[in-house]
N, C-alpha and C positions, 0 to 999 in steps of 0.2 A: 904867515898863516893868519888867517881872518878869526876872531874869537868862535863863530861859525863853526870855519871848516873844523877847528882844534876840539869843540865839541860833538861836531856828527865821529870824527876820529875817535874822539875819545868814549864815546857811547859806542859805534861799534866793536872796540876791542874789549870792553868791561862786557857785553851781553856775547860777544863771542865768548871769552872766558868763563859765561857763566853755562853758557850748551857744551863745551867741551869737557869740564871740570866739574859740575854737580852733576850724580850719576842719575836723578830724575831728570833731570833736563836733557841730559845725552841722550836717555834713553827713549823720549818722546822725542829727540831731532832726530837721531840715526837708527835707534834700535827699533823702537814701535811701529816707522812706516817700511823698515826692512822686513818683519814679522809680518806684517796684513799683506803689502804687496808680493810677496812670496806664496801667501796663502792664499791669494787671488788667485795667482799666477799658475800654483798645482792646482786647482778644486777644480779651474777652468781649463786646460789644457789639453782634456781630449776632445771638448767643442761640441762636435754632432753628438747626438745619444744614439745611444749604438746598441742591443741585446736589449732592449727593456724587454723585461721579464712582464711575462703574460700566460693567461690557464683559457685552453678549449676546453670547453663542452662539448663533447658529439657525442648527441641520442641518434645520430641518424646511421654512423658507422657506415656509410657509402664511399663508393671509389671517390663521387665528389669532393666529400669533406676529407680523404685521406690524401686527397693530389694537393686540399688548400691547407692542409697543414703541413705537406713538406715544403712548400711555397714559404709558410711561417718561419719551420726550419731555415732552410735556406736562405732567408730577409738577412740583411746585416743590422736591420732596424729593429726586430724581435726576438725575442728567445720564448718558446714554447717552454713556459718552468712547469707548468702543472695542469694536469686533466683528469679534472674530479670529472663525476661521475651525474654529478647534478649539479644546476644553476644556483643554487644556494650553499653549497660547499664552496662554489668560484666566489659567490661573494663573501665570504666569510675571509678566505684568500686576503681578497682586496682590503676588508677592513685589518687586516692584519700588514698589511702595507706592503705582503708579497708578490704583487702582481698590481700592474696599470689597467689592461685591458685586457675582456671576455668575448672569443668569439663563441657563439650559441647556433649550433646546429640542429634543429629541432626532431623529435623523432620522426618517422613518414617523410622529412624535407625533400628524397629524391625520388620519390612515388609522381610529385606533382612538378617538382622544380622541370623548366624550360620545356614545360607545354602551357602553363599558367603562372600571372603571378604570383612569385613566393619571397618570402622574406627572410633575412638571414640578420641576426644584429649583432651589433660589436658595443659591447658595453667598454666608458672608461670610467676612469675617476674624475670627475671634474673636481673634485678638493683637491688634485694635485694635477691641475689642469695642462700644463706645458707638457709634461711628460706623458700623459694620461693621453693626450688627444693624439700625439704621435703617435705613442703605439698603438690605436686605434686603428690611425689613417695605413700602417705598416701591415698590422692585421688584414684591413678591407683590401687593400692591392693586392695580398694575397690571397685573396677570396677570386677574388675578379678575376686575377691571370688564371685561377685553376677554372673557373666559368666559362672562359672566350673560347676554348675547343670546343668546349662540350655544344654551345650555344651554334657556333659556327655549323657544327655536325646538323642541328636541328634546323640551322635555316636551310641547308642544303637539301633537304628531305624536303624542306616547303617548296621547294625551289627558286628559291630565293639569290640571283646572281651576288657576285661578292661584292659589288662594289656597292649595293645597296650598306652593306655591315659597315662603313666606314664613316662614323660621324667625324667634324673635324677636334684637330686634337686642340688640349687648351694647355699650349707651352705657358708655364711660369719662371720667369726669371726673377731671382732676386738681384740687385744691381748693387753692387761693392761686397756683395756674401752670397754666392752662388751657392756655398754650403748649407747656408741654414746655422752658420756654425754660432756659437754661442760663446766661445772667445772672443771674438771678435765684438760680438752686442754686451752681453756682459762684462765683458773686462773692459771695453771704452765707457761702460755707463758708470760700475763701479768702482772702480780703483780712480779715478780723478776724483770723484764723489769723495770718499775715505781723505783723499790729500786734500781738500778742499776744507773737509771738518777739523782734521788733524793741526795744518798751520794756524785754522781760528782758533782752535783752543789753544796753541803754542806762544800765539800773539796773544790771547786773553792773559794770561799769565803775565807774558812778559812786558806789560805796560801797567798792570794790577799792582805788580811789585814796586813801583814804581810808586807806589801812592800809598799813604798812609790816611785812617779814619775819613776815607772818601775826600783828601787835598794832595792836591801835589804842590804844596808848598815847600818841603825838606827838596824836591827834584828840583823846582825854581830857583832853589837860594845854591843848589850845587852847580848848577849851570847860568848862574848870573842872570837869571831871566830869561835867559836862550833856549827855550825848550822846544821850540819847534824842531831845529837841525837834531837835539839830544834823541827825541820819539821817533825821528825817521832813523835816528843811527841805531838805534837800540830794534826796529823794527827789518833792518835789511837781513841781518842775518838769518832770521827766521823765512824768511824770502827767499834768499839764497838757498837755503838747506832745500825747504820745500817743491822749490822754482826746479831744482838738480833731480830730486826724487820722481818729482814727476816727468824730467824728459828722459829720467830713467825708465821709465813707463814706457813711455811713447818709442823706443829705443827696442825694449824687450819686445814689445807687441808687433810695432809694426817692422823691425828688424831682426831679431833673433826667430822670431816667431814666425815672421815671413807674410804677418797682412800688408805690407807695403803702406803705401802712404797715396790715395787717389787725385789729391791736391798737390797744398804746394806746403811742404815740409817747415820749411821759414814762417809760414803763417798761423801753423797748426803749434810748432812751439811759440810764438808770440803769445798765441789763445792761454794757454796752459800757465806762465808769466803773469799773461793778463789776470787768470784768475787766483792766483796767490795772490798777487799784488791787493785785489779787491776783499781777499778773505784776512789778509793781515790789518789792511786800514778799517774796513768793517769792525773788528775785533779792538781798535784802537778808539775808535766813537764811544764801541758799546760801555766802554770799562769807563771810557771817562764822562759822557752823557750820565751814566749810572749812579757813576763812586762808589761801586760795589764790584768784587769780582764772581763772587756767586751769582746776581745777577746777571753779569756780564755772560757768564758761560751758562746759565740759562736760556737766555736767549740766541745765544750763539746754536743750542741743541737743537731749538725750535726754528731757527732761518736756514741753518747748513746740516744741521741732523736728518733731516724731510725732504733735503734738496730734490733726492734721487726720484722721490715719488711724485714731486711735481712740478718735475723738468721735462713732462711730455715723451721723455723715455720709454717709456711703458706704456701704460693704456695713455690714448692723449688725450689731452681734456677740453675737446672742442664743445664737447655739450654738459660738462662737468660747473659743477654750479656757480655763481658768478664769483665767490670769494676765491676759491681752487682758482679760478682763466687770472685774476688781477694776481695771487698769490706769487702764483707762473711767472705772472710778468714782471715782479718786481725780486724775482729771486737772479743772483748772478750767475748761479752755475744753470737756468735755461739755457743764457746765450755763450753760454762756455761749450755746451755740449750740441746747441744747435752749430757753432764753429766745427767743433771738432768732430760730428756726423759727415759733414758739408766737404772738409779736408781730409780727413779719412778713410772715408767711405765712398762718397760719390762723386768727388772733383765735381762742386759746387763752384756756383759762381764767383767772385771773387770780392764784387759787389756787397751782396749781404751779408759776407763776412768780415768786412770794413763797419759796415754796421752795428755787429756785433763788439767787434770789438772796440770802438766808439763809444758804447755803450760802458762796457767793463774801465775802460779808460774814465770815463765822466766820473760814473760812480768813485772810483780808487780816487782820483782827487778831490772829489766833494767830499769824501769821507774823513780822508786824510787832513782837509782843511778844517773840518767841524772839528774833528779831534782833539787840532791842535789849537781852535780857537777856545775848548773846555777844558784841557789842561790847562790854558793860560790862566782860566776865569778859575777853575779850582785849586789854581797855585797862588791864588791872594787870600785864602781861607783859611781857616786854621780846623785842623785835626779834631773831628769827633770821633770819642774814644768809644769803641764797639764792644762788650766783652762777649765771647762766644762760649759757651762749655757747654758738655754733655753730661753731669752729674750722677751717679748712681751710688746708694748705699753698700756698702761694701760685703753685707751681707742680706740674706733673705731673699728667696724664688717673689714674693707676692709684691714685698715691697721693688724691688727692681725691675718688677713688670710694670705695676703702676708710673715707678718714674718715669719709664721711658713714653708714653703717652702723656707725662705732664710737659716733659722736655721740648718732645716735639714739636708741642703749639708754640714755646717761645723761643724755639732755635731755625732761624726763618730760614736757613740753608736743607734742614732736613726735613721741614716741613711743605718747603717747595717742591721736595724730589716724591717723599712720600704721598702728599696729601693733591695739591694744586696742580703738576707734573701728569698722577695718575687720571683728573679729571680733565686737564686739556687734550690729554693726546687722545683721549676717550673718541674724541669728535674731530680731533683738528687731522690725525693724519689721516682718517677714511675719508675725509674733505676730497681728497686725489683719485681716489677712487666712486666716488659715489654714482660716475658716469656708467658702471658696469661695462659695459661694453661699448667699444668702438663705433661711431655713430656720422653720419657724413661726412666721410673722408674723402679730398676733392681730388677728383681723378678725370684726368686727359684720355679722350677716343681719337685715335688716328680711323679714320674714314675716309678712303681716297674717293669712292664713289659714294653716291645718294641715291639709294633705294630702298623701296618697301622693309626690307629683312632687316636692312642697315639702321635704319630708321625707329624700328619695334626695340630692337636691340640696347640702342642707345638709352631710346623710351624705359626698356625697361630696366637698365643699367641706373638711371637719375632714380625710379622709383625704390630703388632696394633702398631700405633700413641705413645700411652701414657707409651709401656711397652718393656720393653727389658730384655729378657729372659736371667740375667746371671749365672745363673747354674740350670743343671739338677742333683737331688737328687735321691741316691734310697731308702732316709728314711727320714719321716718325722721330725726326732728327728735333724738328720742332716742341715735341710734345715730351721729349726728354727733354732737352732745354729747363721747359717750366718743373720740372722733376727736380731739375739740379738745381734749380732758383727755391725750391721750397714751397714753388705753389699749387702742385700737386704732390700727392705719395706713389701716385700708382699711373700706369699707361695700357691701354688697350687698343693695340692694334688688328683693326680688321682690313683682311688683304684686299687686292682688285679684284674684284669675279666672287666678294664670298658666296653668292645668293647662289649664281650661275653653277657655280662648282658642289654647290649643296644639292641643286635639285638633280642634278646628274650623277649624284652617290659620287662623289672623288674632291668632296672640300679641300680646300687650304688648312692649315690650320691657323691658330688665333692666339699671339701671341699679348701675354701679361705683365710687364716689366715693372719691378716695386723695389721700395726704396729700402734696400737689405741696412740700413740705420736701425730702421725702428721695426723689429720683427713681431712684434702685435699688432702693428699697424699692418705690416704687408701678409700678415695670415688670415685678417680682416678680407681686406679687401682680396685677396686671392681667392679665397673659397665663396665673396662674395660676387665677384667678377664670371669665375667659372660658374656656378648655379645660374647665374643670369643668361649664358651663352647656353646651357644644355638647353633653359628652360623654353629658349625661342627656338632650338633646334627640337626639340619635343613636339611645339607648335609646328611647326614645319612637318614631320612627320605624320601630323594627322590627317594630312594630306595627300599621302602618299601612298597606292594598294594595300590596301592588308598583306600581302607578301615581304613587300616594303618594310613591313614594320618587324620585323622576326627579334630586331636586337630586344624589343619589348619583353622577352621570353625568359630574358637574362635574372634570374632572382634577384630582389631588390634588396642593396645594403643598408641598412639604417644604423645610425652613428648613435647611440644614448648616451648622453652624460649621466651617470652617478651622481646621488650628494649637491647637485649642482646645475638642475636641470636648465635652468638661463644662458651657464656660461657665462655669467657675470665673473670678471675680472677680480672687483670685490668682494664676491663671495667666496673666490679662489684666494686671494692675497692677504687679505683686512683678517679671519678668523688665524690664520698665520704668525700675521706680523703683530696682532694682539698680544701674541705671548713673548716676542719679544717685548716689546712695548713695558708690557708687567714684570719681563726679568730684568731690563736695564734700570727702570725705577727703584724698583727693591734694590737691586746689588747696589747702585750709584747712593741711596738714602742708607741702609746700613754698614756701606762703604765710608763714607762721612761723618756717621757715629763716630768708629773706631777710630778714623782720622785723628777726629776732633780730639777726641780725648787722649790719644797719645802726643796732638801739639800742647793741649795746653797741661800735658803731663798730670792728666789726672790720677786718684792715687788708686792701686790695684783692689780689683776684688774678687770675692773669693765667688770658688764654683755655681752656688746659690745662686748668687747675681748673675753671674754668666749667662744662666740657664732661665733667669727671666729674663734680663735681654733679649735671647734668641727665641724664645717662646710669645714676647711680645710682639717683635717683628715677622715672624710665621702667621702669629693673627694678622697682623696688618694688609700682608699678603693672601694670604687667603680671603680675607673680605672683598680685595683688589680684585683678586679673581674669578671671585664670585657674582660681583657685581659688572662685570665686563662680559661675564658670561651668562650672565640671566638678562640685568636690567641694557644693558649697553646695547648688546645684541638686540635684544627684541627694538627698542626704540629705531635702528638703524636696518631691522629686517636682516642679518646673519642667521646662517647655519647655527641651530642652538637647541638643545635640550633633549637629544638624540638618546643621549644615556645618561641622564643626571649623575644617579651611583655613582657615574666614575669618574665625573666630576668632583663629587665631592669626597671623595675618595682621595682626589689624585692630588687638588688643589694645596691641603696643608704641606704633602709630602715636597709639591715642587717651591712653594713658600718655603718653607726651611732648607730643603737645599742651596738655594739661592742666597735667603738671607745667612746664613752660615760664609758661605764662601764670599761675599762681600764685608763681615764683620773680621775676616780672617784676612783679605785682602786689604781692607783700610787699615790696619794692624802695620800694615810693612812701609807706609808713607808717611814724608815727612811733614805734612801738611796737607787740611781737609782740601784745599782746592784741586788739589792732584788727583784727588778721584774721577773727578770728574776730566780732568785735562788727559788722562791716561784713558777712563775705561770709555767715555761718550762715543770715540772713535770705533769701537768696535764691535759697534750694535747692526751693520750693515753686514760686514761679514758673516757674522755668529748667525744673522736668519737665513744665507744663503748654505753654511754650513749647516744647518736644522734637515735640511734635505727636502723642502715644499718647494723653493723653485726650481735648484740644480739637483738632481737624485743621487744618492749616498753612491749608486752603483755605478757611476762614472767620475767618483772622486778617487783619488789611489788611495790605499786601505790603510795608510799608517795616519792620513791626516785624517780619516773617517773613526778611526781608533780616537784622536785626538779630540775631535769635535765632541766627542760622548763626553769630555768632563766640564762641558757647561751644558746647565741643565736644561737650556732650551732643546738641544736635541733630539732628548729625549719628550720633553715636553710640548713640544708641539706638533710631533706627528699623534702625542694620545690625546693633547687635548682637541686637535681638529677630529680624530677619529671620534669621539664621545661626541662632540659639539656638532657634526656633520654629517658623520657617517653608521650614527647608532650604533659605534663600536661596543664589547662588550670590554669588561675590565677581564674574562677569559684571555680575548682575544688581544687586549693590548697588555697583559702583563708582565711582558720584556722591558716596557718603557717605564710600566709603575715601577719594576722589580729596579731598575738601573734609579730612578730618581732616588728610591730607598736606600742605594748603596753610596751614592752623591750626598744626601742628606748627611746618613750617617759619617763616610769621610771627612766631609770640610765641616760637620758640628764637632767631633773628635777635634783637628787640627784649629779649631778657633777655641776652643773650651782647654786643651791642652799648651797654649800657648801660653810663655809666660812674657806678663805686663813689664814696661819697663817705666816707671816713671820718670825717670829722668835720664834720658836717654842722649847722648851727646849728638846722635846724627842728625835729632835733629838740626834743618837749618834754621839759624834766625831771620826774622823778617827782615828784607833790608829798609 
């Protein structure tokens, strides 16, 4: 045995022993990503949304509006919850978060409806845009089917033959998610996302410990120099674990679960490999380029913590500003997740998935080589000694509020979470968003013929806002292809004869085929795709006798967004994820106080101090708040200042709940850098658990019970309601009333806890 292999050996069984036998460490290998990926697993799992709750208004009380409300009834898409009496009792509804979408029946509506045009509108929320607009589009279809008799009856009277009434229809298909379902786009976006962040902070640690006053001299002299094979043996295991977790994913999802696998199974898990591999050696650079592991997992929050948001998952950032497209491109989990869309989803080429993972390979050894060429360099150094503490006088409210604002300036771990942390993300994570909305997304036309209609069409397909026409096809087999290659999202096939078959009332219809990966993208270009075909078939019809035209008679739907008149993606996501933003800051910097001071076994103080402690940190946070929601906001153009009152109302109570249960939480660790390697990972979950993007009412009710005792919850449907939706503090006083009861809880359970100075669990540093 080569001095080598005896130390990669003997470095994997020492860091195995150390995830199996220290119960933090177990608990971040087996236990922590059992817990998220479980709670993925239930929150997502009924996929389509199904009953959103929605309130009619009808002043008009007509057979009409009573045939489209049992249509509503009926929908598996809506649930009729309420029918006030007036339009401002349904919004009052809304700002109470009972209800997505208002259909509005006007008084007089069937006096005029289908002899003239009239108009019928479906209000949603656009602050809670995904579910909001669904139930919208569920509402309007069932407008529309109770309309097409009545409409039909009246062109008959015109005399009107039937085959005029048939414009052609506009099929969409989603490709690899014919449901729309949201297990399948959600649980592939977020749960690899979560294992991605999880093994970097598991590797941050476990290469940190490793080093002492930023040298790894004491690891050099242990391994005779050898420390290359030592860092990769000490690094497998965290690999392994992660590498397992995640094809336990891939296993549940596309096997138990029954999405299948579109590709090729062997290359989708290679993908998954590939990106541990990159998130462990990334993690091995950062600690030792640094010599610090506070920084190391700072930056690890800021590269793998934001992955999700701009890895083109979501809104994609083709027009997103230049720093967002380069950001994209130098983050590993893009092409971890453009793999696994590719293999998943739409049996992708096989080609640009070689690419990618080329890609992830390159990096993982560049990484792995710089690592191990700055351990070598900082294992000929000698140990600067660091001392960290969090001091506090053992008695007195004023003076322990004071300290802690003297602390923080020269305690750079808690100052980076509080201070530095609160003003990067201010700006850096709406960077992903700043595109608002979906913006030339290139899309394939299948055209077998060339004429006049074909020709407007396409014209005016290139001209929409949202889509750019980068190839015409003359086969639809072709124009998939470039789908599955990645170099279009979307396909529009129009058939032989469309023109011929339209002027003689009996089109074909026109089918839409999108890339069911990215379900922003294909809702884009769907409703962008369809408006384009009506609007040339609209032209077409002006053409056509006055008899001809009878479907004109049909009262016109109109869609309104609430709160959100854009449809900005950002204005929908960024006032959201803001407040996690401000809870993981707080909890992880007052999380690291208490750390702190139980590593270096500070000595206990009495209630007084506690109480300015927690009192200091409640400022800290409320100013955070404050300033994210006035100054931040306005400079960036967010929904803001709706209801101040309840802002500033709301903001001390959600500060001190917060910071309470992070002071109460760093209390139970044996070391400040566990705060962060524990709670960073679970900033992605807790905003999908908040109920802004997936809705409380399609989560099973005992993890929706569960999600209440973090205070985002509650806090970010009152602070988007106040910041968006001119909520009143009336109307959202369940949220205030709950953060009240959160505060007071974990301020009890941290002020109630008794200090241990010298406490045996802890572990010493090795």
């Amino acid at each position: 045995m080569t001095a080598d292999t005896g130390g990669f050996r003997a470095a994997v069984r020492a860091e195995t022993r150390l995830l199996t036998t220290r119960p933090w460490d177990a608990f971040v290998a087996f236990g922590l990503p059992l817990i998220l990926l479980v709670v993925i697993g239930a929150m997502l799992a009924s996929g389509v949304i199904r009953h959103a709750p929605t309130a009619v208004v009808d002043q008009d009380r007509s057979a009409f509006s009573r045939a489209a409300i049992r249509n509503m009834q009926a929908s598996p898409g809506v649930r009729v919850a309420y029918s006030p009496a007036t339009l401002d009792a349904a919004l009052s509804l809304m700002r109470q978060g009972k209800i997505y979408s208002i259909a509005h029946f006007p008084a007089g509506f069937s006096r005029n409806a289908f002899r003239r045009p009239e108009q019928i509108t479906v209000y949603f929320n656009g602050a809670y845009q995904t579910v909001g607009a669904l139930s919208a589009t569920g509402q309007s279809v069932a407008i529309a089917a109770a309309a097409a008799p009545i409409l039909e009856q009246r062109a008959r009277q015109m005399g009107a033959p039937a085959s005029t009434l048939q414009p052609p229809a506009v099929q969409v298909s989603i490709v690899g998610n014919p449901q729309l379902n949201f297990e399948l786009f959600l649980g592939g976006l977020l749960a690899p996302g979560v294992l991605h962040l999880l093994a970097a902070c598991s590797a941050v640690l476990a290469v940190g410990r490793l080093m002492d006053g930023g040298s790894f001299k004491a690891f050099r002299h242990a391994n005779r120099g050898r420390t290359a094979a030592a860092l990769i043996g000490r690094l497998l295991p965290h690999f392994i674990v992660f590498t397992l977790w995640g094809f336990a994913w891939i296993v549940w999802l596309c096997g138990f679960r029954g999405w299948g696998v579109a590709g090729s199974l062997p290359l989708l898990l290679l993908g998954m490999a590939a990106l541990i591999a990159v998130s462990v050696a990334l993690s091995a650079l950062l600690v030792a380029a640094a010599g610090d592991i506070d920084t190391a997992f700072s930056a690890t929050a800021v590269y793998a913590g934001a992955a999700i948001a701009f890895s083109n998952g979501t809104l994609p950032l083709d027009h997103a500003p230049r720093f967002a497209r380069i950001w994209s491109d130098i983050l590993p989990y893009t092409y971890y997740l453009r793999l696994q869309t590719s293999q998943m989803v739409t049996d992708g080429a096989i080609s640009g998935v070689l690419g990618d993972l080329a890609v992830l390979g390159v990096v993982t050894v560049a990484a792995l080589g710089l690592a191990i060429l700055a351990v070598a360099w900082r294992g000929k150094r000698e140990p600067k000694t660091e001392t960290l503490s969090f001091p506090l006088p053992q008695r007195g409210f004023l003076a322990a509020f004071g300290a802690v604002f003297a602390n923080i300036v020269r305690t750079r771990p808690v100052a980076s979470l509080l201070i530095l942390a609160v003003g990067l993300y201010a700006f850096y994570y709406p960077a992903a968003y700043s595109g608002q909305t979906a913006t030339g997304l290139p899309l394939a036309v299948v055209a077998e013929t060339d004429t006049p209609l074909v020709r407007t069409l396409v014209q005016d397909l290139d001209a929409a806002r949202a889509i750019d026409v980068a190839a015409v096809a003359r086969s639809t087999a072709d124009a998939q292809a470039l789908m599955r290659r990645g170099a279009v999202d979307g396909v529009i096939v129009l058939p032989k004869g469309f023109e011929a078959g339209l002027a003689r009332g009996a089109p074909e219809g026109v089918a839409v085929y999108l890339n069911g990966g990215y379900l922003v993208r294909a809702t884009s270009v769907g409703k962008t795709a369809a408006a384009a075909v009506l609007d040339v078939i609209e032209k077409r019809l002006d053409g056509l006798p006055e008899v001809a035209r009878a479907a004109r008679l049909a009262p016109t739907l109109r869609q309104e967004s609430l709160f959100n008149p854009t449809e900005g993606y950002g204005d929908y996501a960024v006032p959201a994820v803001s407040v996690i933003i401000l809870q993981q800051t707080l909890l992880l910097g007052a999380g690291v106080i208490a750390a702190l001071r139980r590593e270096t076994r500070a000595a206990p103080v009495r209630l007084s101090s506690r109480l300015g402690l927690w009192a200091a940190l409640t400022l800290i946070g409320t100013l955070s708040t404050l300033l994210y929601f006035g100054f931040v906001f306005w400079v960036q153009d967010y929904p803001r200042g709706g209801d101040m009152t309840g802002v500033l109302v709301t903001a001390p109570l959600f500060a001190a709940a917060v910071s309470a249960l992070g002071l109460w939480l760093g209390g139970l660790f044996d070391r400040h850098e566990r705060v962060l390697q524990v709670l960073v990972g679970t900033s992605a979950p807790l905003f999908f658990l908040a109920g802004s993007a997936w809705p409380h009412f399609m989560m099973p009710q005992p993890l929706v019970w569960l999600a209440h005792l973090s205070p985002s919850t509650a806090a970010v449907p009152a602070f988007v309601g106040f910041n968006a939706m001119g909520a009143s503090l009336a109307e959202s006083w369940p949220r205030v009333a709950l953060l009240t009861g959160l505060a007071a809880l974990y301020g009890a359970l941290f002020l109630l806890r008794t200090d241990r100075a010298d406490d045996p669990k802890i572990a010493a540093r090795p």
